[in-house]
C-alpha positions as CSV (number, residue, x, y, z in Angstrom):
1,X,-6.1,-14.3,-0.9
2,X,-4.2,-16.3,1.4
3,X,-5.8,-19.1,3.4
4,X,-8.2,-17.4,5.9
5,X,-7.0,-17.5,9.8
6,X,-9.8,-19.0,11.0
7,X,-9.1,-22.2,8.9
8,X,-5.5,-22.3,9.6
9,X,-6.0,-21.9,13.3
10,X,-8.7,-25.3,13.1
11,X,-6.4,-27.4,10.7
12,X,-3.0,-26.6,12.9
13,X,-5.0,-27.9,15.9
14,X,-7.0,-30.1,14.4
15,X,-10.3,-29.0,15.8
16,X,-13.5,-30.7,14.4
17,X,-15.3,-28.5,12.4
18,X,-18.0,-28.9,9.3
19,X,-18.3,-26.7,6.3
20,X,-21.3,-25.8,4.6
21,X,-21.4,-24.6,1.1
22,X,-24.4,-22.3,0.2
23,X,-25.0,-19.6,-3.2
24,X,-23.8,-16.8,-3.1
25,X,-26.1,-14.4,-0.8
26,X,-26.5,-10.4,0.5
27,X,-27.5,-10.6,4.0
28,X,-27.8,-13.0,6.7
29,X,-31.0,-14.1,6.6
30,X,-30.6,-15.5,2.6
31,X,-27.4,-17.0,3.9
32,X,-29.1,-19.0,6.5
33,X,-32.5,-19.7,3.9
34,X,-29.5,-21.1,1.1
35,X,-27.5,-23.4,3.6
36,X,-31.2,-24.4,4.8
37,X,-30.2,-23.2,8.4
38,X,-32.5,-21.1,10.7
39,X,-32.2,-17.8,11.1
40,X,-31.6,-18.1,14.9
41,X,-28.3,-20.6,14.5
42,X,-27.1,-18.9,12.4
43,X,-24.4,-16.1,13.4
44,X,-23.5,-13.0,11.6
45,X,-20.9,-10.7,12.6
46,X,-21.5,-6.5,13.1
47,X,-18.5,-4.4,12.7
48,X,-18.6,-1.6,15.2
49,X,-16.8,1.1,16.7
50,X,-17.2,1.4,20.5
51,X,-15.6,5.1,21.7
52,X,-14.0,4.8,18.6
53,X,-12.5,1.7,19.0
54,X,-13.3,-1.3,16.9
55,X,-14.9,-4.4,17.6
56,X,-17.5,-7.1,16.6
57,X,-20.7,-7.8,17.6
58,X,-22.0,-11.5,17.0
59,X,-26.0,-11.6,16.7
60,X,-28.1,-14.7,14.8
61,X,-29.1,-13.6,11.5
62,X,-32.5,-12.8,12.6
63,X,-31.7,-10.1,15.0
64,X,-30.4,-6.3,14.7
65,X,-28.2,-4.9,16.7
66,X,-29.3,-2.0,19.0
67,X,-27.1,0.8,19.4
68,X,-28.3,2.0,22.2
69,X,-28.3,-0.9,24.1
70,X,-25.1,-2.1,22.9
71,X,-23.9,1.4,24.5
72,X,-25.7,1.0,27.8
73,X,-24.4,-2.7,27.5
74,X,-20.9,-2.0,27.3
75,X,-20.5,0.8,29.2
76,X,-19.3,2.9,25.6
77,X,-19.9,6.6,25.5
78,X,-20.5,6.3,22.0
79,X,-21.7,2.8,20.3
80,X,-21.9,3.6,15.8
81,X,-21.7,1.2,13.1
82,X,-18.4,1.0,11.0
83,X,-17.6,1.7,7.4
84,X,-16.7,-1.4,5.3
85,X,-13.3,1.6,4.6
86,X,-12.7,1.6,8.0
87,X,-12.2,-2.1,8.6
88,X,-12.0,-4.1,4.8
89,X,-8.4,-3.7,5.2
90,X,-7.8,-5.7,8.6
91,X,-8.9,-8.7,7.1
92,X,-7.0,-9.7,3.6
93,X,-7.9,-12.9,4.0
94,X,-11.6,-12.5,3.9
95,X,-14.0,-11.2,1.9
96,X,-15.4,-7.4,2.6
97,X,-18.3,-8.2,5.2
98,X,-17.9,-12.3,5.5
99,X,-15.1,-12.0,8.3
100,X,-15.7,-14.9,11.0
101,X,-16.3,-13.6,14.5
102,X,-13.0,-14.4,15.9
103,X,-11.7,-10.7,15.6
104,X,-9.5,-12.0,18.4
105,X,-7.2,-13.6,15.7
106,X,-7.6,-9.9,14.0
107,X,-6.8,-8.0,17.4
108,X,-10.2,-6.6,18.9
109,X,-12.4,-7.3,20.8
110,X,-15.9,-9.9,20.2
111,X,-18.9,-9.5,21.9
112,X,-21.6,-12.2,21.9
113,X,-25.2,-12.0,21.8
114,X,-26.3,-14.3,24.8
115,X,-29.2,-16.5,23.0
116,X,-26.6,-17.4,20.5
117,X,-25.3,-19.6,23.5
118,X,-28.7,-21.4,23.5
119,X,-27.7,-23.5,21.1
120,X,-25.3,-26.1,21.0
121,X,-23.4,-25.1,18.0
122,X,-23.0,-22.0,16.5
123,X,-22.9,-21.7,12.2
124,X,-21.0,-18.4,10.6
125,X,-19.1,-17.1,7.2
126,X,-16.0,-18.4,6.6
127,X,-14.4,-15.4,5.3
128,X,-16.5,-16.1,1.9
129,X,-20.2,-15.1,0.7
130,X,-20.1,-18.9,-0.2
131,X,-18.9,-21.2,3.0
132,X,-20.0,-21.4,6.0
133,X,-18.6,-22.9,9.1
134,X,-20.5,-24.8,11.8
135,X,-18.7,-25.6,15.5
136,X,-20.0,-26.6,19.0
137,X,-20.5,-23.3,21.0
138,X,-18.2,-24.1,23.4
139,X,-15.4,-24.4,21.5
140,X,-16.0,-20.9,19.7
141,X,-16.3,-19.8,23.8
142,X,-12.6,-21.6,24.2
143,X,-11.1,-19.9,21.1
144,X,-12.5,-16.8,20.8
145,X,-13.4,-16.1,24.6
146,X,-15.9,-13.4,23.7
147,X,-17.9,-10.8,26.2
148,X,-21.3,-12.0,26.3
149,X,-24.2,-9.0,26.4
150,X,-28.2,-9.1,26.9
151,X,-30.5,-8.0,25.0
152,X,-28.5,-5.6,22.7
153,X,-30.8,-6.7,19.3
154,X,-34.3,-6.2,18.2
155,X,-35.9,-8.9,16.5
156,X,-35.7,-8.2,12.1
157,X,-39.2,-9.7,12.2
């Protein structure tokens, strides 16, 4: 696996960045528990396909995404979650269900979950089930220059 873009995009420009190593982990919620990070901070990335078209969601660990509001959201006829199948194979530098949420370096579209702006960073995989990165917000708002939606989660607990 080649070096993921995310990391070559921060070292070319030298951007400040930390990276936190954590076990190996299933969902988001562990993730956040193992690199002692709460829930809220820390930002997991939902692969969907909106009219058919992909893109990714960004939510904190401890919310699930809402299709319906995502839909009504985005304006999307039809708002379904995507098969690992349908988009493992855009990233080859990142491990199946780790991507980063820059799917901007990938070609699609990133919507962000508003409260994730609350904070004044913003942690999320690094392309492994085993690093994490941690940035201030605004620079992920200056590289990525996501969509930002309301409301489009339910709360996992």
């Amino acid at each position: 696996m080649s070096e993921p873009r995310l990391l070559k995009l921060l070292h070319d420009r030298k951007l400040p960045f930390e990276t936190i190593h954590h076990a190996r982990t299933v969902t988001a919620q562990e993730t956040a528990a193992s690199a002692h990070i709460a829930g809220r901070e820390l930002a997991k990335t939902v692969m969907v396909k909106l009219d058919g078209r992909l893109a990714m969601i960004v939510l904190s660990a401890s919310q699930r995404l809402d299709l319906d509001r995502l839909r009504e959201a985005t304006g999307a006829r039809r708002a379904e979650l995507a098969q690992e199948s349908e988009f493992a194979p855009l990233f080859p530098d990142c491990e199946a269900g780790a991507m980063p949420p820059f799917g901007n370096l990938y070609g699609m579209d990133v919507y962000v979950e508003h409260s994730l702006a609350d904070d004044d960073e913003i942690a999320f995989n690094a392309g492994t089930h085993t690093e994490l990165i941690r940035i201030p917000f605004a620079l992920f708002e200056q590289l990525v220059q996501p969509r930002h939606l309301r409301r489009v989660h339910r709360m996992t607990h």
